[in-house]
C-alpha positions in Angstrom: 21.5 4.0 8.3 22.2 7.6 7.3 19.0 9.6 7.9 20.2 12.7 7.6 16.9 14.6 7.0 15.9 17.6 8.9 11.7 17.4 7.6 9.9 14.6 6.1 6.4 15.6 4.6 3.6 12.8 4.4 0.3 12.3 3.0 -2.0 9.5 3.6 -0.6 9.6 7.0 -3.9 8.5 8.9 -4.5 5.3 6.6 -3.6 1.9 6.8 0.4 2.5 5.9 0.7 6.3 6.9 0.1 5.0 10.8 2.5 2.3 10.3 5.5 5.0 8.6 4.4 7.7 11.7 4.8 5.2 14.0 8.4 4.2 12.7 9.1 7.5 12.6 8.6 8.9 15.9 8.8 5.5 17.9 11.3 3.1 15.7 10.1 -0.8 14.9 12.4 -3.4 15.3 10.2 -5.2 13.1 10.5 -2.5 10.2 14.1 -2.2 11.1 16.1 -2.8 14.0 18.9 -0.5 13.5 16.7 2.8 12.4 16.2 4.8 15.3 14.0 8.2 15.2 16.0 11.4 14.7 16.4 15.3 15.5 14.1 15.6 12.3 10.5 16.5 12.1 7.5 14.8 10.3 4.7 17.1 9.0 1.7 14.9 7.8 -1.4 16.3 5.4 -4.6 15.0 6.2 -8.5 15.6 4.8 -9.8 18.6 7.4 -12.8 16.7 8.3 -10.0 13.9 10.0 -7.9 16.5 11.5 -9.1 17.5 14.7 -9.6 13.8 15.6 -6.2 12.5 14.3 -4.6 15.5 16.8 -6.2 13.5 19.9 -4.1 10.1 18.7 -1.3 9.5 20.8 0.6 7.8 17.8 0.5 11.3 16.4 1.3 13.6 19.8 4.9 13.9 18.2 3.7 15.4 14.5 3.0 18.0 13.1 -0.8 17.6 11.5 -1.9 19.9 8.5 -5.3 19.8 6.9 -4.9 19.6 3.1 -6.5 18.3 -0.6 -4.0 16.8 -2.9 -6.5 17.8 -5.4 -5.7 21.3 -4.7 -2.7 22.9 -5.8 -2.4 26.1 -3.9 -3.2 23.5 -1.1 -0.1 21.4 -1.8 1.9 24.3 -2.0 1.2 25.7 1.9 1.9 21.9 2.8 5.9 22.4 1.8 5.8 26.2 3.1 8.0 25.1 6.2 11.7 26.4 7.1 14.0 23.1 6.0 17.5 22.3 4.6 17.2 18.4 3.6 13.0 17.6 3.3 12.4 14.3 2.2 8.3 13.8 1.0 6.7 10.2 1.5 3.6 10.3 -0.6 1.1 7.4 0.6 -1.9 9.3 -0.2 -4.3 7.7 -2.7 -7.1 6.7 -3.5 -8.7 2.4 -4.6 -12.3 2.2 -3.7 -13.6 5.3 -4.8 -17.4 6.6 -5.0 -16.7 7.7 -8.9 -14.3 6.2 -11.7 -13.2 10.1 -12.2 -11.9 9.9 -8.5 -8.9 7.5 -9.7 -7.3 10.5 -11.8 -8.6 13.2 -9.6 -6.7 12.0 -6.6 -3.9 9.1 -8.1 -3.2 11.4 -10.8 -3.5 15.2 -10.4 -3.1 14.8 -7.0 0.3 13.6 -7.6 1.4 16.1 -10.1 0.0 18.8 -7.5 2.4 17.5 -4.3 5.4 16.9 -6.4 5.2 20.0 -8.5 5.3 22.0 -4.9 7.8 19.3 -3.5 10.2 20.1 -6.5 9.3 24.1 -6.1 10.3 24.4 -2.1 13.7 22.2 -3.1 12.8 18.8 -1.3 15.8 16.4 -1.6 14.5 13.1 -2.0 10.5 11.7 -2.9 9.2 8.6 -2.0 6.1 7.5 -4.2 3.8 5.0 -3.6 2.4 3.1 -6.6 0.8 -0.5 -7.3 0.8 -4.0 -8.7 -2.3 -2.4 -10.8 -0.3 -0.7 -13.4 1.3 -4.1 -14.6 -2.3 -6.4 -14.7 -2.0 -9.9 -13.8 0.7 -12.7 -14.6 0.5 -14.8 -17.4 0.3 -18.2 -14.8 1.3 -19.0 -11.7 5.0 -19.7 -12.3 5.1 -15.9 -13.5 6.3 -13.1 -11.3 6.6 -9.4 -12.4 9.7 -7.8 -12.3 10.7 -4.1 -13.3 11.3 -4.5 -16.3 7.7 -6.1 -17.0 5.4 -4.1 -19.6 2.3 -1.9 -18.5 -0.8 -3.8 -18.6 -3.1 -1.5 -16.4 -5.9 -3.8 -14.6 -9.2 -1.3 -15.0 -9.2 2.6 -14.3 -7.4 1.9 -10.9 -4.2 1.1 -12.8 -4.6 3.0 -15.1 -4.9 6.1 -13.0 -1.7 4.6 -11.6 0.5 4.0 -14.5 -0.4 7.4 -15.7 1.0 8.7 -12.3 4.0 7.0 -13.1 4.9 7.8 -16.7 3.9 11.3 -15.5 7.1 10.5 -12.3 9.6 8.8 -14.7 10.1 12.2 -17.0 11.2 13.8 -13.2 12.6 10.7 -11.5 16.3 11.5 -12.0 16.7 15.3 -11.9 14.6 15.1 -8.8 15.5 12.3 -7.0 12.3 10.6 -7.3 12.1 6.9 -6.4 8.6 4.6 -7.5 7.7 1.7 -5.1 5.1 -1.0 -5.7 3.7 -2.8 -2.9 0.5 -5.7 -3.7 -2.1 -5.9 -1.7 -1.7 -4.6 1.8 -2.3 -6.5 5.2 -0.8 -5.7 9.0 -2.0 -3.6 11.6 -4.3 -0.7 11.4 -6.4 -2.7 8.9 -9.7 -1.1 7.3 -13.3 -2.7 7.8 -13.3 -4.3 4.6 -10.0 -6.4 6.0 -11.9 -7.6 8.8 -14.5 -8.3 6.8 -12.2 -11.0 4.3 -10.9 -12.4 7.5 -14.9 -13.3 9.1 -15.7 -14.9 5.3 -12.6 -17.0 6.2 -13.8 -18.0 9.9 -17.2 -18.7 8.8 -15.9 -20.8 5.6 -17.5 -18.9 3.1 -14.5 -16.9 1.2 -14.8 -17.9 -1.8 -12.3 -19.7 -3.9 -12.8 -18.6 -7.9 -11.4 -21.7 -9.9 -8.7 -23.9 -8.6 -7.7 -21.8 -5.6 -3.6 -22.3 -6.9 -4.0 -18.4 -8.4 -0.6 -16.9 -6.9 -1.0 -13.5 -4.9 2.1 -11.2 -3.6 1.1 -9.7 -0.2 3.2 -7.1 1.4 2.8 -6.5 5.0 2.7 -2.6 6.1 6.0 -3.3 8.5 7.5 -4.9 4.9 6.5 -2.0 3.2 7.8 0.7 5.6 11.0 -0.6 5.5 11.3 -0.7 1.7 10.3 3.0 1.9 12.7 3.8 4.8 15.8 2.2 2.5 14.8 3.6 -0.6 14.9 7.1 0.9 18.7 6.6 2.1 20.1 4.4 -0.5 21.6 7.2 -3.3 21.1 3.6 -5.6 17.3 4.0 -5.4 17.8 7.8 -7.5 15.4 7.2 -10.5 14.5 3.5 -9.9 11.2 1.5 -9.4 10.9 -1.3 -6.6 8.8 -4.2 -6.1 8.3 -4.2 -2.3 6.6 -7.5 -1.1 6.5 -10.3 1.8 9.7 -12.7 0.8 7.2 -14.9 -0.8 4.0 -15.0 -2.8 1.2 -17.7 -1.5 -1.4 -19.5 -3.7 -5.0 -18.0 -2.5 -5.0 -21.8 -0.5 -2.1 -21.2 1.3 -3.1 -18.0 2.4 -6.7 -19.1 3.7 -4.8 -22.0 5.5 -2.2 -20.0 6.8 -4.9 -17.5 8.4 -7.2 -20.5 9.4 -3.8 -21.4 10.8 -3.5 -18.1 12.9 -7.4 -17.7 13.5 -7.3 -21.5 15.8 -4.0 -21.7 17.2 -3.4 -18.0 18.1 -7.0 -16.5 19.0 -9.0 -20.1 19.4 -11.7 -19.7 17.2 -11.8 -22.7 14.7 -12.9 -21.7 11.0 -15.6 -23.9 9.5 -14.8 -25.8 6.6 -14.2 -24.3 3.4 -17.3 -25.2 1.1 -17.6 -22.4 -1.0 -16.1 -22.8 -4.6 -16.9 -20.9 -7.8 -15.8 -22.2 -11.0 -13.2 -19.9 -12.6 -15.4 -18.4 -15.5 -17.2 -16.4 -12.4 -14.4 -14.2 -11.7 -14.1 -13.8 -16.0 -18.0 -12.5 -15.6 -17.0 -10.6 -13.2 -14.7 -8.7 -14.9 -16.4 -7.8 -17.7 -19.1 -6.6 -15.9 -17.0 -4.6 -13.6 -15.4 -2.8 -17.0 -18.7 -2.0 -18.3 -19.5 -0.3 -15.4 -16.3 1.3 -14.8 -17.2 2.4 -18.5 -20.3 4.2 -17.2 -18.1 6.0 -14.2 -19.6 3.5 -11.9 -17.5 1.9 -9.4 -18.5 -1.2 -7.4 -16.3 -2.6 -5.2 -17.8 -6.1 -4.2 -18.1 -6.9 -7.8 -14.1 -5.3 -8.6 -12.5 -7.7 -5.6 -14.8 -11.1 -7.1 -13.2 -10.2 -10.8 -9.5 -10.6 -8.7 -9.9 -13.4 -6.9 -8.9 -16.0 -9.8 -6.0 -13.8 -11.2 -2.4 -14.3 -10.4 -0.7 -11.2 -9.1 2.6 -11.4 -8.2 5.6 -10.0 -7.9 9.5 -10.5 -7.3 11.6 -8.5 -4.5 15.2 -9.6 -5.8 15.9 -6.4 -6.8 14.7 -4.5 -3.9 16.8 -7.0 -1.8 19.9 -6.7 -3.8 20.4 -2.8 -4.6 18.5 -1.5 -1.1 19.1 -4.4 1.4 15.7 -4.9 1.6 14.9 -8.2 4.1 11.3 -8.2 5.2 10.9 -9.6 8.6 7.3 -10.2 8.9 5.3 -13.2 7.0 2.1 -14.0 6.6 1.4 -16.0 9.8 3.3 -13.6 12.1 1.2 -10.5 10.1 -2.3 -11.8 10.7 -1.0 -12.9 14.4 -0.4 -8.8 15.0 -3.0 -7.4 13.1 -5.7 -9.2 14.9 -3.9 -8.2 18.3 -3.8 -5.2 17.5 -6.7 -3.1 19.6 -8.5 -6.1 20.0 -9.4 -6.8 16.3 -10.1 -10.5 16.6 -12.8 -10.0 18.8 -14.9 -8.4 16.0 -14.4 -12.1 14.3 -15.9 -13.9 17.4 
């Protein structure tokens, strides 16, 4: 792998897949990739100031350089690229899903990302690296469907919306500035936030909750997955201008996925989930929706009510083309993911 950068700037570096990239970066990850091996290069990560001080006292951080910034904040983006470098290369993670207001989406998803790539493209940086999502496409038709690159914008509420506008605002600067889009689904691995602990308990205690049939197909894209799609994309001169789907190799129907981490939960940790009993009929997560849009219509955000309108769509993607032009192979599935998530600092034992 030709990583010939000298500075890579990152946002989003203390959340769920900015720990996972730092790590890679100063440590390597034979799971990510087993030939990439950390460089002479230097990594300076933007965080919120009231996280700074206490992301400097990390050890998975001793070997970067931490920087207190808002991506809201232009002249703040700015003093984040003021640093001597010949061949930057800026990984922007930063962003923003549950928020306390609707106006947060564009505040953060949108200006935000004009604010870092604006200064990125004024101090000369050589490639970006810009995380987007499944949101800006909606749901698939069925589950036979899966969303390519070609597929149409069909934002799912203000979240992807906020998205898509972030990338039609990146596609008019893709090319001249070597500007590459990837779309990872919904997020699992190590490093996971309360509210993933949270969806594993239901599981354990047999009370996630199945909207309709339960055979709803769902992408998932493990952080270690995702890293290395971001990692390829940012050597491969093919990824200039381009948009990837970045997934596990396969999508799972919301079943397989509670069975698989039932699977994981019994014959890895030894606690036995109870049985499933708890199944809504499909018109819930429809209700659920429409009273999530009224209130996102009303600025109001409510995330419990925004996860139960998901939980019958099918949202999935395929990873063909991310595999053929970047080499992209993703080496961790579902069962393995869970497995090292839950290892990880002891999770499982919140589940016991």
């Amino acid at each position: 792998m030709n990583f010939d950068f000298d500075k890579i700037f990152v946002t989003g570096a203390t959340g769920w897949l900015g720990r996972q990239l730092c790590k890679t970066l100063s440590v390597g990850d034979a799971d990510v990739l087993e030939n990439f091996k950390p460089g002479d290069y230097s990594v300076r990560a933007m965080t919120l100031a009231g996280e700074l001080e206490a992301a400097k006292k990390e050890p998975l951080f001793s070997k970067i350089e931490m920087t207190s910034g808002d991506v809201t904040d232009a002249e703040s983006c700015r003093k984040f690229f003021d640093s001597p470098f010949k061949n930057g290369l800026f990984i922007h993670i930063a962003g923003i899903i549950h928020p306390k207001s609707i106006k947060d989406f564009y505040r953060i998803n949108v200006e935000g990302t004009k604010n870092l790539v604006e200064a990125a493209e004024a101090a000369g940086v050589k490639k970006m690296v810009i995380i987007s999502s499944n949101s800006p496409l909606g749901c698939n038709p069925n589950n036979h469907h899966l969303f390519d690159e070609n597929a149409p914008y069909n934002p799912y509420m203000n979240y992807g919306k906020s998205k898509m506008e972030m990338e039609l605002y990146l596609k008019n600067k893709m090319a001249k500035n070597n500007i590459t889009i990837i779309r990872p689904p919904w997020f699992y691995g190590e490093n996971q936030p309360d509210r993933q602990t949270v969806f594993y308990k239901m599981i354990k205690d047999g009370k996630f909750p199945f909207v309709g049939d339960g055979e709803n197909l769902r992408s998932k894209a493990n952080v270690k997955n995702i890293t290395q799609g971001i990692l390829l994309a940012a050597t491969n001169p093919k990824s200039r201008g381009e948009i990837y789907w970045i997934a596990d190799k396969t999508a799972y129907s919301m079943k397989s996925m509670v069975h698989t981490i039932s699977e994981v939960l019994d014959k890895e940790f030894g606690i036995k989930p109870k049985e499933n009993k708890t199944h809504l009929p499909f018109f819930v997560g429809q209700i659920a929706e429409k009273i999530d849009a009224t209130l996102q219509s009303l600025g109001i955000y409510h995330q419990k009510i925004h996860v139960l309108s998901e939980l019958n769509k099918n949202i999935a993607c395929d990873i063909s083309k991310a595999e053929r032009e970047l080499g992209y192979s993703p080496k961790v599935d579902l069962y393995k993911g869970v497995k090292d998530a839950l290892y990880f600092n002891d999770e499982y034992k919140k589940l016991i």
